[in-house]
N, C-alpha and C positions, 0 to 999 in steps of 0.2 A: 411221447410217441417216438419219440428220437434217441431216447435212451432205451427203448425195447428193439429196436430198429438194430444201435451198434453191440445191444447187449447178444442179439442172432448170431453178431460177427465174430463175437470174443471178446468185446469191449464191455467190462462193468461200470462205468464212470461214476454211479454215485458208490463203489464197494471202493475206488481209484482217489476220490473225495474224501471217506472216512479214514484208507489208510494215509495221507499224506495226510489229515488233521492230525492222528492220531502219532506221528511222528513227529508232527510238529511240537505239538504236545509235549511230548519227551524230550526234543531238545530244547524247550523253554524248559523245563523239571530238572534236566541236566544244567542250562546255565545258572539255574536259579541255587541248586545244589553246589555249585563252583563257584558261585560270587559269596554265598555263605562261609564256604571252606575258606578262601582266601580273605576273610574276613575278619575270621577267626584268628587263621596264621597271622592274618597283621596286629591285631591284639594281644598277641603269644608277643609278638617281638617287638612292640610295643612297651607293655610290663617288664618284658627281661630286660630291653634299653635300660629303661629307666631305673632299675635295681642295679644294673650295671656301673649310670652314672653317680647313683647315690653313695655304691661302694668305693667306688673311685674318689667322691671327695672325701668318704673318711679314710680311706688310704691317705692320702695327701695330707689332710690335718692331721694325722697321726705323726708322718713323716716331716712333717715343719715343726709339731712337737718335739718329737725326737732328737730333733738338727738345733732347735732351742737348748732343751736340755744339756746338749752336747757341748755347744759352742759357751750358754754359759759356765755350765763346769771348766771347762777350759779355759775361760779368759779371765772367770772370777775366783779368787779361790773361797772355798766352804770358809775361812773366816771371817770372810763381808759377810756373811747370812751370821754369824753370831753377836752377840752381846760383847762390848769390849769389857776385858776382865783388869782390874783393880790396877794390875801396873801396866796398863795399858793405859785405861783413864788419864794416868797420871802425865805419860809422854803427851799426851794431847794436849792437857793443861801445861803443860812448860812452853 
């Protein structure tokens, strides 16, 4: 009765009802749509991190390899890594 009453006046209240669910509605759809997106992005940067950190440590083993390599060429010469040859033997034996 009361609603035919302010409906006379220019008042729809259950048409003022539906649109205010029906907005409500949409912004749960919209939050629901942005907690997904952002969900997503944190997953994207996530993967990429950790691709990131993986490249990074074979960077570094590469680069400690490298600094290996380097420092023993330089401190040892190539004739430790060979076979002593005959008149070499022989100063050792003396």
């Amino acid at each position: 009765m009361l609603f035919k009453i302010l409906k006379l006046f220019g008042l729809d209240v259950p048409a003022r009802i539906e649109a205010v669910k029906a907005s409500l509605e949409q912004r749960i759809d919209q939050a629901r749509d942005h907690v997904k997106s952002v969900a997503q992005q944190a997953a994207m940067i996530a993967a990429l991190s950790a691709t990131a950190a993986v490249a990074a440590v074979f960077a570094i083993a590469i680069g400690l390899l490298a600094l290996y390599w380097w420092v023993a060429e330089a401190l040892w010469p190539v004739s430790m890594y060979q076979a002593p040859t005959q008149a070499q033997s022989e100063k050792i034996k003396v």
